[in-house]
C-alpha positions in Angstrom: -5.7 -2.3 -30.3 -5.7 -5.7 -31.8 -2.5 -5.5 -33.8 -1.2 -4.0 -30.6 -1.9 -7.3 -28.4 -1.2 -9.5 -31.3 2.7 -7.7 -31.4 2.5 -8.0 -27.4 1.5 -11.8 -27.4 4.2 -12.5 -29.9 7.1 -10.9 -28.1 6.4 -12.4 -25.1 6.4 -15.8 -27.2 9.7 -15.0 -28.4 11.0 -14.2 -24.7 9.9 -17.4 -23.0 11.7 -19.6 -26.2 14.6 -17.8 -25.7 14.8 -18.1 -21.9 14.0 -22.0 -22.1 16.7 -22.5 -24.1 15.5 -24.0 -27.3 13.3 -27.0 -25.7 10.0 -27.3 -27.4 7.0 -26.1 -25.1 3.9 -28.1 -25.7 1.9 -25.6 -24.0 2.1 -22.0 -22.8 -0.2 -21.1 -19.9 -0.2 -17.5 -18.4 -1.2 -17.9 -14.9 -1.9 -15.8 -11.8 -1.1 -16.6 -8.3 -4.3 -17.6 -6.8 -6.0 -15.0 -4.2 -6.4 -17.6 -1.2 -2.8 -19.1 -1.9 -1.0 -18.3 1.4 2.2 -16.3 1.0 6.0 -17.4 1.5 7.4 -16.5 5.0 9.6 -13.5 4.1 13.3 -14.6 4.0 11.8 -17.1 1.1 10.8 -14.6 -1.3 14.0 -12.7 -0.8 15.0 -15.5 -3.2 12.3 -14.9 -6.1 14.1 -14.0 -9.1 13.4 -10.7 -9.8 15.2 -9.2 -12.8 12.5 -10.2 -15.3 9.9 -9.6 -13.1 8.5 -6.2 -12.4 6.8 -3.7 -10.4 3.9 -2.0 -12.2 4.9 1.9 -12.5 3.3 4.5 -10.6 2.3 8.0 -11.0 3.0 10.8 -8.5 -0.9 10.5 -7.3 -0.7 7.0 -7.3 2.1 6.9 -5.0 0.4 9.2 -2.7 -2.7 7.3 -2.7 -0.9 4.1 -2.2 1.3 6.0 0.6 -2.5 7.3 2.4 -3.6 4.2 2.5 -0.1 2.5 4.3 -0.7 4.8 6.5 -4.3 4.2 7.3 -3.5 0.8 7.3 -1.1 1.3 9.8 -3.1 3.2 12.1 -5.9 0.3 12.0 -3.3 -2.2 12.4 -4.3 -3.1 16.2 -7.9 -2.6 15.4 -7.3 -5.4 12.8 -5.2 -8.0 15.0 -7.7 -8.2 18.0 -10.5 -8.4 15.7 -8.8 -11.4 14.6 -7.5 -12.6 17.8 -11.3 -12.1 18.8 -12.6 -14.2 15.4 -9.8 -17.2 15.7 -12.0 -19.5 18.0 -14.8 -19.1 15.8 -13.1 -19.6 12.6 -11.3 -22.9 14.2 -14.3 -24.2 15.5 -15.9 -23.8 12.2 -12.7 -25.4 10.4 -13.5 -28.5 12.5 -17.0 -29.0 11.7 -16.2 -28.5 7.4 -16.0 -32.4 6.7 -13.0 -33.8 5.2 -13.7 -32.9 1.2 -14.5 -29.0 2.0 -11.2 -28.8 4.4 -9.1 -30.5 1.3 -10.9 -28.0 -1.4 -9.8 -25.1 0.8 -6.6 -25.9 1.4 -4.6 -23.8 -1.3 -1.1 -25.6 -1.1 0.5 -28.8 0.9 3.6 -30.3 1.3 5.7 -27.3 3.2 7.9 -25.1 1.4 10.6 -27.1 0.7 8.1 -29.4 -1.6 8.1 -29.2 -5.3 4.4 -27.4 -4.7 6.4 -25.0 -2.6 9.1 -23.7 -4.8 6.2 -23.5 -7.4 4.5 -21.1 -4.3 7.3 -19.2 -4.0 7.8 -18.5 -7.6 4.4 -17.1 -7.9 5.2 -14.5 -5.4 6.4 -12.0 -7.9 5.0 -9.1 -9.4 4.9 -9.0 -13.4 3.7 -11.7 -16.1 4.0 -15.4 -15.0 3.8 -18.4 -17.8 3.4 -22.0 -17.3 5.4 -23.8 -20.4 4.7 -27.7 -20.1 7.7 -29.1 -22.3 9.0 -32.8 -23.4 11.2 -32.8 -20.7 10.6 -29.8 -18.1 7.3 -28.0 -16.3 8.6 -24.7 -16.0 7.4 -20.9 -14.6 8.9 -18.1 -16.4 8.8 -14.3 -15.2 8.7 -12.5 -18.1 9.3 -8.9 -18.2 9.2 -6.1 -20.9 12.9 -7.4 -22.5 14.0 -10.3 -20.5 12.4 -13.7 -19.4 13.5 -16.4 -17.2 12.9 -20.0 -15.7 12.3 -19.2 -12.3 10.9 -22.6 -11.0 11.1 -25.8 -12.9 10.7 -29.7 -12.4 10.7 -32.5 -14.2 7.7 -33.8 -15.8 7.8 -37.1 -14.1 7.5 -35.3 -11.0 4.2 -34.2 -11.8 2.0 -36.5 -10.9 -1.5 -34.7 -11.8 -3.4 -31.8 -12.6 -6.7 -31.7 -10.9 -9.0 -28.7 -12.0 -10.8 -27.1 -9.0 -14.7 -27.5 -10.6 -15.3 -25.9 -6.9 -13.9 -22.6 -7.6 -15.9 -20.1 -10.3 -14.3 -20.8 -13.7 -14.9 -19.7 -17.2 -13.3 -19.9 -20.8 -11.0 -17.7 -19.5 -10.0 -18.6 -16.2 -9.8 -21.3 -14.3 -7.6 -22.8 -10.7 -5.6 -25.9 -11.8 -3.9 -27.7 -8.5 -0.7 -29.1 -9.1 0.6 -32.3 -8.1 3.9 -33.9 -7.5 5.2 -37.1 -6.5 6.5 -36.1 -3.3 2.4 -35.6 -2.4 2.8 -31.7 -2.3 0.2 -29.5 -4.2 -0.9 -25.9 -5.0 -3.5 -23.9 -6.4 -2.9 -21.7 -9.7 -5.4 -19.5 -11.4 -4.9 -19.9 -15.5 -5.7 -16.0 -17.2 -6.6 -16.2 -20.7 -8.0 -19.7 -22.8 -6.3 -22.9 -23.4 -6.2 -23.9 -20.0 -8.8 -26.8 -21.2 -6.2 -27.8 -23.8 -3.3 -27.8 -21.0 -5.3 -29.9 -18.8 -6.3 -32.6 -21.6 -2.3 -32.9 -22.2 -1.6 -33.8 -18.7 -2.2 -36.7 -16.2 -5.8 -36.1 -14.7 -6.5 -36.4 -10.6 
């Protein structure tokens, strides 16, 4: 099993230094998008690259589950929006009494889609493997797939302007949320999977 994640880890490698093209990456961070991070209206996601990213494959039970549950979901569907029609008073009127430091912590992503943050938000939408690669030149996020990888967001570095780790949110060795900012004042919220986040947060500007 080791041997087999070792061969895994190093293919991957391979796939996100061909698809950047030969610049150095000082830093390789697989992330995942994070679970409150709101979701790109849906002509923008139309535009997520998808020919390295992937959809996981399911069996014929799967399918049906997944298909039972749609359904169900369906049928709920009104249940669902008047409960929420019913909660949204509450939920404002509690918004407004957070102070100012709780309403910033819970905000996921600023700056509008349009923003650096945004394209980064938009990029994230995507089923398959996502890496971070912080180069001499270039932030990039890759979608990497079982034989193909490619850049599908990328700024320059002196656009970023910080990395601010989220000590609010539950974090271990192995995961942590990173917020990302950029000059234009736009930020969102990514959740690193696997260790060396620490090291890719000691090699970037600091909020």
């Amino acid at each position: 099993m080791t041997a087999a994640r070792t061969n895994s880890a190093h293919q991957e490698l391979e796939l996100v230094t061909t698809a950047l093209q030969g610049e150095p990456a000082a830093h390789l961070q697989p992330v995942v998008r994070h679970a409150q991070a709101p979701k790109p209206p849906r002509p923008r996601r139309s535009r997520v690259p998808s020919a390295a990213g992937r959809r996981p494959h399911l069996s014929a039970g799967q399918r049906a589950l997944v298909s039972s549950a749609q359904f169900i979901a369906w049928l709920t569907a009104p249940l669902d929006f008047l409960g929420r029609l019913l909660l949204a008073p509450v939920k404002g009127l509690m918004w407004l009494c957070r102070g100012k430091e709780k309403r910033r912590r819970n905000k996921r992503f600023a700056g509008g889609w349009d923003s650096a943050a945004g394209g980064l938000g938009i990029a994230m939408y995507v089923h398959g493997d996502r890496v971070l690669a912080v180069g001499q030149r270039r932030i990039c996020l890759l979608h990497v797939g079982a034989h193909a990888a490619e850049v599908a967001w990328s700024v320059s570095r002196d656009e970023l302007t910080g990395v601010e780790f989220a000590a609010w949110d539950t974090h271990t060795e192995q995961r942590a949320t990173l917020r990302w900012h950029f000059r234009d004042g736009s930020w969102y919220d990514v959740r690193t999977q696997g260790p060396g986040w620490r090291t890719l947060v000691d090699a970037l500007p600091v909020c």
